[in-house]
C-alpha positions as CSV (number, residue, x, y, z in Angstrom):
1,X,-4.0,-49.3,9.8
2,X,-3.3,-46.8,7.0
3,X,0.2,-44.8,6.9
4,X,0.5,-41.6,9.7
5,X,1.1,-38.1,8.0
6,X,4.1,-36.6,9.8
7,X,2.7,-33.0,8.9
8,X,1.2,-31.2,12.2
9,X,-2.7,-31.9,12.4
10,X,-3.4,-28.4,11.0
11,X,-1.6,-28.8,8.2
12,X,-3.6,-31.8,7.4
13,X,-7.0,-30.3,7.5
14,X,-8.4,-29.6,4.1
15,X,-9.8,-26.0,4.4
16,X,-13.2,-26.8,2.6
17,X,-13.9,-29.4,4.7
18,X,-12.1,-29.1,8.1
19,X,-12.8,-28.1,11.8
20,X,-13.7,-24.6,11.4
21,X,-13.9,-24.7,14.9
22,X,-10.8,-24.2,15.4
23,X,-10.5,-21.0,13.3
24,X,-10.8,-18.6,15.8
25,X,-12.4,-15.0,16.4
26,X,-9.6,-13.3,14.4
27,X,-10.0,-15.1,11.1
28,X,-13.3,-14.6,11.4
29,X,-15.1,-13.1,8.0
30,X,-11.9,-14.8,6.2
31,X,-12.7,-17.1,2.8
32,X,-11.9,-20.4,2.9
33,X,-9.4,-19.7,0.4
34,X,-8.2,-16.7,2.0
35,X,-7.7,-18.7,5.2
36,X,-5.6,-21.0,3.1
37,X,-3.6,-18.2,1.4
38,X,-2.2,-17.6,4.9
39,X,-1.2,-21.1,6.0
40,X,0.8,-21.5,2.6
41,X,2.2,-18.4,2.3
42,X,2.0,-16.8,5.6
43,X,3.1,-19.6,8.0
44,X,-0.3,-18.7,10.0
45,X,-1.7,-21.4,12.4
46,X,-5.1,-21.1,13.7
47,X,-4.1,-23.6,16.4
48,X,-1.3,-21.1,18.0
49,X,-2.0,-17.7,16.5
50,X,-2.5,-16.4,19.9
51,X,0.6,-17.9,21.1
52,X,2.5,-16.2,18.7
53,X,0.9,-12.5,19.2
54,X,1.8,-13.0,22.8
55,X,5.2,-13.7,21.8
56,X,5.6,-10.9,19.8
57,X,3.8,-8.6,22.8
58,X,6.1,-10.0,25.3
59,X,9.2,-8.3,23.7
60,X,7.8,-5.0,24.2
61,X,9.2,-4.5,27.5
62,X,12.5,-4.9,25.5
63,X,12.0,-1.3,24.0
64,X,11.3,1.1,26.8
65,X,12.5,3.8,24.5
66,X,9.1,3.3,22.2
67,X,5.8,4.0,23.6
68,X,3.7,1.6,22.4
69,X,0.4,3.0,21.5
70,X,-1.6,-0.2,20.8
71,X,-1.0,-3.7,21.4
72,X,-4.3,-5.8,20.6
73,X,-4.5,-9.1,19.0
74,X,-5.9,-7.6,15.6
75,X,-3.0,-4.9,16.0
76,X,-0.1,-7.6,16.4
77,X,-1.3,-9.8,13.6
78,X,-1.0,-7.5,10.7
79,X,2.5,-7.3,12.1
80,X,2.5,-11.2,12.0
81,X,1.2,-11.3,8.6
82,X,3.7,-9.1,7.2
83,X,6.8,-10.6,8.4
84,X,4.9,-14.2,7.5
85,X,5.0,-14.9,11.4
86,X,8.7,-14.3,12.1
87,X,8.4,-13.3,15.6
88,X,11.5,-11.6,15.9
89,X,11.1,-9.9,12.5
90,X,7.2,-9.1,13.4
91,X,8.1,-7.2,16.4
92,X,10.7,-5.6,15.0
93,X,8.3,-4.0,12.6
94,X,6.0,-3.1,15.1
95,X,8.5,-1.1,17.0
96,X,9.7,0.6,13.9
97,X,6.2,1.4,13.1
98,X,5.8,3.5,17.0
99,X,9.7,4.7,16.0
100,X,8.7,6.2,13.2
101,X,6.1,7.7,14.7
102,X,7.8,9.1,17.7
103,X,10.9,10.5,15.3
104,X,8.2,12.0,12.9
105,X,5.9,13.6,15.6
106,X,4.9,16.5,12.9
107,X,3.5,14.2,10.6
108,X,1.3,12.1,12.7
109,X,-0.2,15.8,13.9
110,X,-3.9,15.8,13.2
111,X,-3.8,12.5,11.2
112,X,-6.8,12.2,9.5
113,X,-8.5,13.1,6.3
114,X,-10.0,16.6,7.2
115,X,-6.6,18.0,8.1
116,X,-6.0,20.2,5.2
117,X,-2.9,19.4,3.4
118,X,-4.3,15.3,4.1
119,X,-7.7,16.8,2.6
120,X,-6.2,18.6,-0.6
121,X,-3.4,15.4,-1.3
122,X,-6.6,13.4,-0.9
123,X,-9.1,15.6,-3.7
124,X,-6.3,15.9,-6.2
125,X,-5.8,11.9,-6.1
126,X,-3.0,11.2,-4.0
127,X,-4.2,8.0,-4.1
128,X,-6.3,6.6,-6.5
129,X,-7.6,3.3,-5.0
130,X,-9.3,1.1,-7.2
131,X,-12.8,-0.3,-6.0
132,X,-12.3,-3.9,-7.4
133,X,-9.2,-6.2,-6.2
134,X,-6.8,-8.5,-9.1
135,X,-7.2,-11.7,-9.7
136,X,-5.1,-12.5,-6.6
137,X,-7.0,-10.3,-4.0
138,X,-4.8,-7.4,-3.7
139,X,-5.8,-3.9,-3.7
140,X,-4.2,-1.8,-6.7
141,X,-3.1,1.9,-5.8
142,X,-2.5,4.7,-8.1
143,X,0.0,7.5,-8.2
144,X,-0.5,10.2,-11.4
145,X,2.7,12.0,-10.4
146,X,2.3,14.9,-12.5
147,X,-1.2,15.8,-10.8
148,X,1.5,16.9,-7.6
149,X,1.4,20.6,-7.8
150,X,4.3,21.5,-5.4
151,X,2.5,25.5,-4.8
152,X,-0.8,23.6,-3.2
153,X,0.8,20.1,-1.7
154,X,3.7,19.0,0.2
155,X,5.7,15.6,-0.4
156,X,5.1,15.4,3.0
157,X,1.5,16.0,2.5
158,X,1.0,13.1,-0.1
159,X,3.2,10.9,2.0
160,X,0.8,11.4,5.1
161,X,-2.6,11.1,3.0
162,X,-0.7,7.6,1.5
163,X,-0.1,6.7,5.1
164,X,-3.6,7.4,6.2
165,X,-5.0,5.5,3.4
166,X,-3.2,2.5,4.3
167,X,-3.8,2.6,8.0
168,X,-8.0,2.7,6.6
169,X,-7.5,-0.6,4.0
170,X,-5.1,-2.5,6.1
171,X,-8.0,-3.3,8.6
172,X,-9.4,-5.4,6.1
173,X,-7.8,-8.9,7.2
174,X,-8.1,-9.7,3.4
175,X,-5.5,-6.9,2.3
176,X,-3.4,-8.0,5.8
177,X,-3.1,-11.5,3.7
178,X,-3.3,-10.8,0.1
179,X,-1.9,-7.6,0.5
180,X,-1.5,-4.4,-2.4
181,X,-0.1,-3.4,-5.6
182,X,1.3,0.1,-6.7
183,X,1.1,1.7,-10.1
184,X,2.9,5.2,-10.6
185,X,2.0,6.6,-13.7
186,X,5.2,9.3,-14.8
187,X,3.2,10.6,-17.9
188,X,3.9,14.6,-17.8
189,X,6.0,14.7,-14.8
190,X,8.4,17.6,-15.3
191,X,12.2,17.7,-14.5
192,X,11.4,20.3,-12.1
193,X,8.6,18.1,-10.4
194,X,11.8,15.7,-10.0
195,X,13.9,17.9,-9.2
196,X,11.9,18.4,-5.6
197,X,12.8,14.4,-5.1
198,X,15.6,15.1,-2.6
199,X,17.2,12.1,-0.9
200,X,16.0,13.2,2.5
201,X,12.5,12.8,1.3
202,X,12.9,9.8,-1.1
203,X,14.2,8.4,2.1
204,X,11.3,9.5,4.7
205,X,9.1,7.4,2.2
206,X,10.9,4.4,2.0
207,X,11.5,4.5,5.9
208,X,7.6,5.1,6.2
209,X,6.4,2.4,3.7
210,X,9.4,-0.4,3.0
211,X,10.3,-0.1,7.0
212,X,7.5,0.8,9.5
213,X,4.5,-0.7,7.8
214,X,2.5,-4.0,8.4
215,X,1.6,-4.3,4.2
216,X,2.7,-6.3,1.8
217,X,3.5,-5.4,-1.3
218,X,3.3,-7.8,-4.3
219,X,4.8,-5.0,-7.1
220,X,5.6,-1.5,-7.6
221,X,4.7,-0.9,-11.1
222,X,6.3,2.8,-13.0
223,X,4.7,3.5,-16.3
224,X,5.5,5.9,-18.9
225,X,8.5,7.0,-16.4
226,X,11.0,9.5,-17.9
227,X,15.0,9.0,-17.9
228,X,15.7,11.1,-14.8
229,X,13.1,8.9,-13.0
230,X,15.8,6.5,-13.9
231,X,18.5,8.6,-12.5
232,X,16.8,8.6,-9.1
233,X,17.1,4.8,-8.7
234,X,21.0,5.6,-7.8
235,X,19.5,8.2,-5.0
236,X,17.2,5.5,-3.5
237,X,19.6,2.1,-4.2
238,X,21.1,2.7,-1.1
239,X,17.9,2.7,1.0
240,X,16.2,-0.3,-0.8
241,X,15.8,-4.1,0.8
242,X,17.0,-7.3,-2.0
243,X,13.5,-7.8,-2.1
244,X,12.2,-4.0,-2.5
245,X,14.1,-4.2,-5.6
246,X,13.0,-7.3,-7.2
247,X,9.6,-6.2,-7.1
248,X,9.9,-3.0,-8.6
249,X,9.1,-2.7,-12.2
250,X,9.4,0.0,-15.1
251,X,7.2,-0.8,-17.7
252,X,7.9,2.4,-19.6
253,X,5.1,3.3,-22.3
254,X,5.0,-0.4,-23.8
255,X,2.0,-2.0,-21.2
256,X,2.2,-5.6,-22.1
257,X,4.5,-6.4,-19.3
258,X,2.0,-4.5,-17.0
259,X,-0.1,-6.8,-17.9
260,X,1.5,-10.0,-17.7
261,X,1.4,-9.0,-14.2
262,X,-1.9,-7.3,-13.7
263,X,-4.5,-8.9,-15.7
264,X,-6.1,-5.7,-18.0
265,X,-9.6,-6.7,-16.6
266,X,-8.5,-5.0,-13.4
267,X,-7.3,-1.7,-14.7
268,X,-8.9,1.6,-15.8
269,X,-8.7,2.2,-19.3
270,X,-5.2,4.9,-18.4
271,X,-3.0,2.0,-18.4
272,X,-4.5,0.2,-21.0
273,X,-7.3,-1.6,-19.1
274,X,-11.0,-2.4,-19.5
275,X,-12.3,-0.5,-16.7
276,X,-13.2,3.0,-17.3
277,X,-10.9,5.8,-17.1
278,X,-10.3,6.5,-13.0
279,X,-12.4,9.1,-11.0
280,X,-10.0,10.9,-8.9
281,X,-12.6,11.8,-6.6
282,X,-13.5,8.1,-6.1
283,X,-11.4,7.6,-2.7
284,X,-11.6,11.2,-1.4
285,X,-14.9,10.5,-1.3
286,X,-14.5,7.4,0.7
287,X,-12.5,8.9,3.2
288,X,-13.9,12.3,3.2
289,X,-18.0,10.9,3.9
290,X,-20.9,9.5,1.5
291,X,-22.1,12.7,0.5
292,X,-18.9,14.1,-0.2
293,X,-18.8,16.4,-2.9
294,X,-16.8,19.0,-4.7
295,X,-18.5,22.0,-3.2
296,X,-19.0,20.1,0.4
297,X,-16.5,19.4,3.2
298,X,-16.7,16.5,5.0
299,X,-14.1,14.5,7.2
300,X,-12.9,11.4,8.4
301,X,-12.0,11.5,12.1
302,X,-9.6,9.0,12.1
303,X,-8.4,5.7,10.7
304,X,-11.0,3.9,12.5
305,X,-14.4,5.9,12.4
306,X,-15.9,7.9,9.6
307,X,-18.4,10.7,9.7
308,X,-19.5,14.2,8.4
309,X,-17.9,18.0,9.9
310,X,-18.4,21.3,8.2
311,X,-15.5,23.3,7.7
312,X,-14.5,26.7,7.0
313,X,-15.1,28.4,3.7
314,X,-11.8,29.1,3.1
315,X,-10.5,25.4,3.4
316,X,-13.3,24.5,0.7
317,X,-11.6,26.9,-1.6
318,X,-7.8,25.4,-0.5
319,X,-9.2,22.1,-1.4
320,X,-11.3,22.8,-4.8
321,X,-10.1,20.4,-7.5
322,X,-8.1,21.3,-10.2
323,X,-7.8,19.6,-13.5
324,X,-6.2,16.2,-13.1
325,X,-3.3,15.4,-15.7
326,X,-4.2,12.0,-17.2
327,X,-2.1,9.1,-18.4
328,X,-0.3,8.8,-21.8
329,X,0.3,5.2,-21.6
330,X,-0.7,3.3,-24.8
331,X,-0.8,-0.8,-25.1
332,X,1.4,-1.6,-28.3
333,X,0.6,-5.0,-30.0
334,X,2.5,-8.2,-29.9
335,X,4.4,-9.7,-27.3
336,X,6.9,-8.2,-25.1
337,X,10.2,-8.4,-26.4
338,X,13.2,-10.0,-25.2
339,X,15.5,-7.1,-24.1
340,X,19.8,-7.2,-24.5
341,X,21.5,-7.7,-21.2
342,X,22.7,-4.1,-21.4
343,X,18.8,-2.1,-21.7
344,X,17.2,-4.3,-19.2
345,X,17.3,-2.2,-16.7
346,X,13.8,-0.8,-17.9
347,X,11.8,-3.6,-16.8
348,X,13.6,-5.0,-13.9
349,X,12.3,-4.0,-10.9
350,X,12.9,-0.6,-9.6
351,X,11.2,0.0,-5.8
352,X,9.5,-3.3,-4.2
353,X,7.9,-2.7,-0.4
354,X,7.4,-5.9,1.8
């Protein structure tokens, strides 16, 4: 008789050649590899998933303060995904998630992308999302700060359209796993622009993204960031989870640490990549219908179902794009250099969502 594993019989099947059997309906359309990814890294067992999502939904009647809008299998998992199948820590999240909600009824107003100030965040960028994932599966989002023209959007605004977008990707089971990354791009961002970054909405951010959200993050990445975006770290500290911060990074305008971490093959050609330079239009369109175009209004109804409405004439005017403000990051040779203990506040990580 050969030896007995002691590991739990899931943890013994190799995923190329195991029972797929037991994979059940909500893994389904998962890679092999992906369905891997979460048993290493995500603690997720096939054989108990729904076990542990009606764990996490039997603590709800432990919150009757927070009405609980949806409570599906799909819906509880991201929640499980992102707290790597704590269930104390998953429900948590999901009740900070309807909190949030609840204490920020004005936002969630009209959530989706034909509302105006959603629609005109949207056109001008706010955010870029790459078509192709990195190397590890994870979707790579864009911020060109200085495109924010405070007379035409909000903070709040950009916030919302960021919050839509990520209610769209993170059905994808995929991005629930292998989750995102975030590239803010500082080039040409004004004093004044930063000036509008008050605490009370640096915090309404973080609360919406590091706190009430079922994605993870693998990296915050600032480029080309000026020394008052600096300044602001001391603003936000306070707000900021152990691991927010270690996963925030500030590359400056020197993009051979960005790429340590993002392979270049992934990027457009603004931060020093190989792709070409990004079409700001490329997720408005996405959101906004197939046929969306710059003279055209279309609309997405909500996070879950997309088609086409006519607006007025005035909103297509409100919403005509305006010259984006592109990067000035450049890629300087050689390696990246070995900073003194007292400067190496530049490239240690600034923000970091989980």
């Amino acid at each position: 008789m050969g030896p007995v594993s002691l590991l739990p019989k899931y943890q013994q099947l190799n995923p190329w050649k195991g029972d797929l059997a037991k994979m059940t309906h909500l893994q389904a359309g998962l890679s092999p590899e992906t369905i891997e990814k979460a048993r290493l890294e995500l603690n997720e067992n096939p054989d108990i998933l729904h076990q542990d999502i009606q764990q996490v939904r039997d603590m709800i009647i432990t919150r009757p303060d927070i009405g609980f809008l949806r409570t599906d299998d799909a819906f509880i998992l991201r929640f499980l995904r992102a707290r790597k199948f704590h269930q104390a820590d998953a429900f948590r999240l999901l009740a900070q998630y309807f909190q949030y909600r609840q204490l920020n009824l004005d936002m969630f107003k009209n959530f989706k992308a034909d509302d105006p100030g959603i629609k005109r965040a949207l056109i001008d960028g706010f955010p870029g999302v790459l078509e192709n994932r990195d190397h590890y599966g994870r979707k790579i989002l864009l911020l060109f700060a200085a495109n924010w023209d405070q007379s035409r959007n909000s903070f709040t605004d950009i916030l919302r359209a960021i919050l839509l977008s990520l209610e769209v990707l993170i059905e994808d089971p995929e991005l629930q796993i292998n989750g995102f990354l975030l590239i803010i791009d500082w080039s040409n961002f004004s004093f004044k622009q930063a000036s509008k970054l008050t605490p009370s909405i640096l915090r309404l951010a973080i609360e919406g993204l590091q706190d009430s959200f079922p994605a993870r993050f693998g990296g915050v990445h600032f480029v080309n960031q000026p020394w008052y975006i600096h300044a602001l770290y001391t603003l936000i500290k306070p707000f900021l989870k152990d691991k927010t911060r270690k996963r925030i990074f500030l590359h400056g305008n020197n993009l051979n640490s960005l790429h340590q971490l993002i392979h270049p093959e992934f990027l457009p050609s603004e931060f020093g990549g190989t792709l070409p330079p990004y079409d700001m239009g490329t997720w408005a369109r996405t959101l906004l219908g197939p046929d969306y175009s710059d003279e055209n209004d279309y609309t997405h109804t909500s996070y879950n179902a997309m088609h086409v409405k006519h607006t007025s004439s005035n909103l297509e005017r409100d919403c005509s794009p305006k010259p984006m403000k592109r990067s000035q990051s450049v890629v300087e040779a050689g390696t990246l250099k070995h900073e003194e203990k007292g400067e190496n506040e530049n490239t240690q990580p600034l923000l970091a969502l989980d």
